[in-house]
Short mmCIF file of the C-alpha atoms (twelve columns), coordinates in Angstrom:
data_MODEL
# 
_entry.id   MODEL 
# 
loop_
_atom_site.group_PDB 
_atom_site.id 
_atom_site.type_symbol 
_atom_site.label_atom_id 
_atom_site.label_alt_id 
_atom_site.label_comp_id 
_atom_site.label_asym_id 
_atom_site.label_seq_id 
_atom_site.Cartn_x 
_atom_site.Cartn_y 
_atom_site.Cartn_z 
_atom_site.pdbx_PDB_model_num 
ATOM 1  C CA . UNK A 1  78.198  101.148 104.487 1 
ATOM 2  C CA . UNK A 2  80.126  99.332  103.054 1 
ATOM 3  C CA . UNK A 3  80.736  94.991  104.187 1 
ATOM 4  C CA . UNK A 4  84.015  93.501  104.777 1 
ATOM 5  C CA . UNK A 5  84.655  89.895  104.539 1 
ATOM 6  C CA . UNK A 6  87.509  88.102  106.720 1 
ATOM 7  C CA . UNK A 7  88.557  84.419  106.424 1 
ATOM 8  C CA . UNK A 8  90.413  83.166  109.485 1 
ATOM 9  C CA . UNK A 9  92.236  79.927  107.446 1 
ATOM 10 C CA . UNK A 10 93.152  78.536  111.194 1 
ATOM 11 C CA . UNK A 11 89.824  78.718  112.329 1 
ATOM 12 C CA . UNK A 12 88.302  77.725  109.228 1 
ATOM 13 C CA . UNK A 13 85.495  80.339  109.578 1 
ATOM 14 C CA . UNK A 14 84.065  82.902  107.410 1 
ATOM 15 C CA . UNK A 15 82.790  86.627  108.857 1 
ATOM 16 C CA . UNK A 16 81.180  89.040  107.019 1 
ATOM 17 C CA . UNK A 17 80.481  92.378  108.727 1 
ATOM 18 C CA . UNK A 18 79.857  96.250  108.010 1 
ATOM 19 C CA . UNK A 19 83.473  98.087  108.175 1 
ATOM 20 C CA . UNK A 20 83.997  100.479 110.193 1 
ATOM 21 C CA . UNK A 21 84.526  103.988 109.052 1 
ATOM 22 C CA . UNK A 22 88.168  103.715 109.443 1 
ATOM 23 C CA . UNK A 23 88.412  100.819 107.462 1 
ATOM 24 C CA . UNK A 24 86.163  102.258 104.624 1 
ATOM 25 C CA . UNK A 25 87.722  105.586 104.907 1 
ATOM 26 C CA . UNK A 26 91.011  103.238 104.317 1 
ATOM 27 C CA . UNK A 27 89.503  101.817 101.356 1 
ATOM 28 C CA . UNK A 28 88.579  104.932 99.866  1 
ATOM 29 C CA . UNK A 29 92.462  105.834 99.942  1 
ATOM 30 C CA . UNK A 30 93.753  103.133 98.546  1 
ATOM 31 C CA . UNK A 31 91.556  103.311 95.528  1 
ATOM 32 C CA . UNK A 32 92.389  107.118 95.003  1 
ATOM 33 C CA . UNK A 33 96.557  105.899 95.600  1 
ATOM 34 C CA . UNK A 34 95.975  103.210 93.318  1 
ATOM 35 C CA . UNK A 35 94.703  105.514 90.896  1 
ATOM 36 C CA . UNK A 36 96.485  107.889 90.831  1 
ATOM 37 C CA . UNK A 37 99.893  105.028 90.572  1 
ATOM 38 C CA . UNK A 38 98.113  104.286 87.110  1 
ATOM 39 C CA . UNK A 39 97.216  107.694 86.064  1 
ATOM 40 C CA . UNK A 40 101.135 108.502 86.309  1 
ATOM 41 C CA . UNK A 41 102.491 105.474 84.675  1 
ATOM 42 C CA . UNK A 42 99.693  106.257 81.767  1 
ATOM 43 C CA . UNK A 43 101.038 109.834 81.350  1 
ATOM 44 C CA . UNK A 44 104.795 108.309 81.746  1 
ATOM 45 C CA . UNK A 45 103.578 106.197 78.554  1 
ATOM 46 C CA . UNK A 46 102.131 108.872 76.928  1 
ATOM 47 C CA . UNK A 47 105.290 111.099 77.506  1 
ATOM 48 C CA . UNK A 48 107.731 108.269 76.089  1 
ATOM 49 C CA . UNK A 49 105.282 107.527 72.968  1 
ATOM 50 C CA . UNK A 50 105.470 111.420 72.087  1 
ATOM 51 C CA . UNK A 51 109.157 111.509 72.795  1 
ATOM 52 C CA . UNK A 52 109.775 108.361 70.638  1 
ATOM 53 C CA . UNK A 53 107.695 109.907 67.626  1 
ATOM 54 C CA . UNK A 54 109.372 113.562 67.828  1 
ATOM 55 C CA . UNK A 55 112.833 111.520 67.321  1 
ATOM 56 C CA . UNK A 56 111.153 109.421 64.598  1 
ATOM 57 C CA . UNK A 57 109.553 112.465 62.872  1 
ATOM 58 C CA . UNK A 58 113.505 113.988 62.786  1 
ATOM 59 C CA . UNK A 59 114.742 111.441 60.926  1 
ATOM 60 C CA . UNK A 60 115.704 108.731 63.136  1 
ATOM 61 C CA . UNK A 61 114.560 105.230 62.504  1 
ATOM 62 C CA . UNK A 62 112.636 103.122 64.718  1 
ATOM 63 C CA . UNK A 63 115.390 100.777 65.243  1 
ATOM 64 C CA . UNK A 64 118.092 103.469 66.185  1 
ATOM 65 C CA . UNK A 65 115.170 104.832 68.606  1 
ATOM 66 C CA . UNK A 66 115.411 101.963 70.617  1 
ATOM 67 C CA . UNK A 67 118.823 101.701 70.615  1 
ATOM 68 C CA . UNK A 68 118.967 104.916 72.448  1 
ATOM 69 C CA . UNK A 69 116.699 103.125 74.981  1 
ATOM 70 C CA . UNK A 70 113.533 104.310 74.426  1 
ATOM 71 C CA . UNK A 71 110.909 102.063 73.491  1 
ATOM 72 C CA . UNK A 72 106.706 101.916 74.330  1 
ATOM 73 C CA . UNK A 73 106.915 99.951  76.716  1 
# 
């Protein structure tokens, strides 16, 4: 199981406990969310990066590439 650690700043105390299984299975969720957030805004990279390079490869330059508004980043 996993330990949770909650600092009460009024109090000035420190607890450190086992969570509870809704509070782990929480965690566990918010890892896969968080995830799967970067796995998208990878492959929107990825997608943007080959988009950019098919328009290079036809003859555009770099610099009119990004004046279209598409850039790496």
């Amino acid at each position: 199981m996993s330990k949770i650690t909650i600092h009460d700043v009024t109090a000035g105390t420190t607890q450190t406990r086992d969570m509870t299984s809704d509070e782990e299975a929480q965690l566990v969720a918010d890892a896969a969310e968080i995830k799967a957030i970067g796995d998208a805004y990878i492959a929107k990279q990825n997608k943007k990066k080959s988009g950019r390079d098919k328009l290079i490869a036809l003859g555009l330059t770099s610099d009119e590439v990004t004046a279209l508004g598409i850039s790496t980043n």
